[in-house]
VMD Tcl script that draws the C-alpha trace (Angstrom):
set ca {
  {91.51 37.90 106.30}
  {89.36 40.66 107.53}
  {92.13 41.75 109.70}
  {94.87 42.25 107.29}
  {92.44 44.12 104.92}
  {91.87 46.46 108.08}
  {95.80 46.85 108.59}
  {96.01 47.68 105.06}
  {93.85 50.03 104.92}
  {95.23 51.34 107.55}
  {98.29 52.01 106.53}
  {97.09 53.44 103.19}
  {95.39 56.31 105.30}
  {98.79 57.08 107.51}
  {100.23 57.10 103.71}
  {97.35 59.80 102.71}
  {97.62 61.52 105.89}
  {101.60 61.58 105.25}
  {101.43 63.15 101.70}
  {98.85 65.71 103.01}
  {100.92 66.76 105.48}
  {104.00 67.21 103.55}
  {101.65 68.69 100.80}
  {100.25 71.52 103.77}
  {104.14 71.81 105.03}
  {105.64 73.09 101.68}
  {102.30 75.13 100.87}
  {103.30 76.67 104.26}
  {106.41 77.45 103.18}
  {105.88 79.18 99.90}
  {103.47 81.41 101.89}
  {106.12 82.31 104.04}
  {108.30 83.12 101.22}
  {105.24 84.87 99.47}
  {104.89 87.06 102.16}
  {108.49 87.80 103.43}
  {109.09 89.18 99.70}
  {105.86 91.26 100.07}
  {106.67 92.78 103.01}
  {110.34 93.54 101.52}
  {108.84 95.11 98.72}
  {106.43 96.97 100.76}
  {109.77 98.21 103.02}
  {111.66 98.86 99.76}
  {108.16 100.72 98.64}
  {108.06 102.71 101.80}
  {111.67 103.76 101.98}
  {111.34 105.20 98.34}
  {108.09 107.19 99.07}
  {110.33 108.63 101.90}
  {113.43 109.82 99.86}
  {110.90 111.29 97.33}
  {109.24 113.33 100.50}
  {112.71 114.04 101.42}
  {113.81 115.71 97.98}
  {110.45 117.27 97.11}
  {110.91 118.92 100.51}
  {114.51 119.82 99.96}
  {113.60 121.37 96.34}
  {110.67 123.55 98.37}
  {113.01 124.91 100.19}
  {115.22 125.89 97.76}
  {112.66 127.18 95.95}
  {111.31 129.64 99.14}
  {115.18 130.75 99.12}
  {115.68 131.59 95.95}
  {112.10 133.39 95.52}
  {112.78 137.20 97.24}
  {110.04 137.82 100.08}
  {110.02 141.33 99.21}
  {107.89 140.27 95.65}
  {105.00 139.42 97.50}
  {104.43 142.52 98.12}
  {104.86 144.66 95.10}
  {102.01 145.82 92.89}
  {102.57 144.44 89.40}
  {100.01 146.02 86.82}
  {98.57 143.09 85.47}
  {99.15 142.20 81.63}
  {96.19 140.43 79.20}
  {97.18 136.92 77.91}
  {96.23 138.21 74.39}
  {98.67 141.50 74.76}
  {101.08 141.59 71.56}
  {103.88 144.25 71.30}
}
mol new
graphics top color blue
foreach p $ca { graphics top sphere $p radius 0.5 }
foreach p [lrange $ca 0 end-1] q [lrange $ca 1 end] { graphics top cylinder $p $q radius 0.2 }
display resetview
C-alpha cells in the first residue's frame, strides 16, 4: 500500500514538473517575441532619427547656399523694434 501511494505521488510531481516546464517554455517564448519586436522598433526608431539627421542636414545646406556670404559682412544701421513709419 505504502508503495503505490509513493508511485503516485510520484507521478503527480513528474505531472507538476511537466506543466511547469511547458508553463517556463511558452513564457520563454513570448519573451522572445517581446523582445524581437522591441528591438525592431528600436531599428525602425533608429533608422527614422537618421533620415531626420539626413534632411535637417540637407535643408542646412540649402540654407548656407541660398544665404550670400558677402552679408556677413555689411554694416546694417540697426533699426528699434518700436520704430513706426
Amino acid at each position: 500500500l505504502l508503495r503505490k501511494r509513493n508511485q503516485e505521488e510520484l507521478e503527480k510531481s513528474k505531472m507538476l514538473e511537466k506543466v511547469e516546464l511547458e508553463d517556463l517554455v511558452a513564457f520563454k517564448e513570448k519573451l522572445e517575441a517581446l523582445r524581437a519586436d522591441r528591438k525592431r522598433r528600436h531599428e525602425e526608431m533608429k533608422a527614422s532619427a537618421t533620415l531626420l539627421m539626413l534632411s535637417e542636414e540637407t535643408e542646412n545646406k540649402k540654407m548656407k547656399i541660398e544665404a550670400d556670404p558677402r552679408e556677413k559682412y555689411e554694416l546694417r544701421p540697426r533699426i528699434p523694434r518700436n520704430y513706426v513709419e
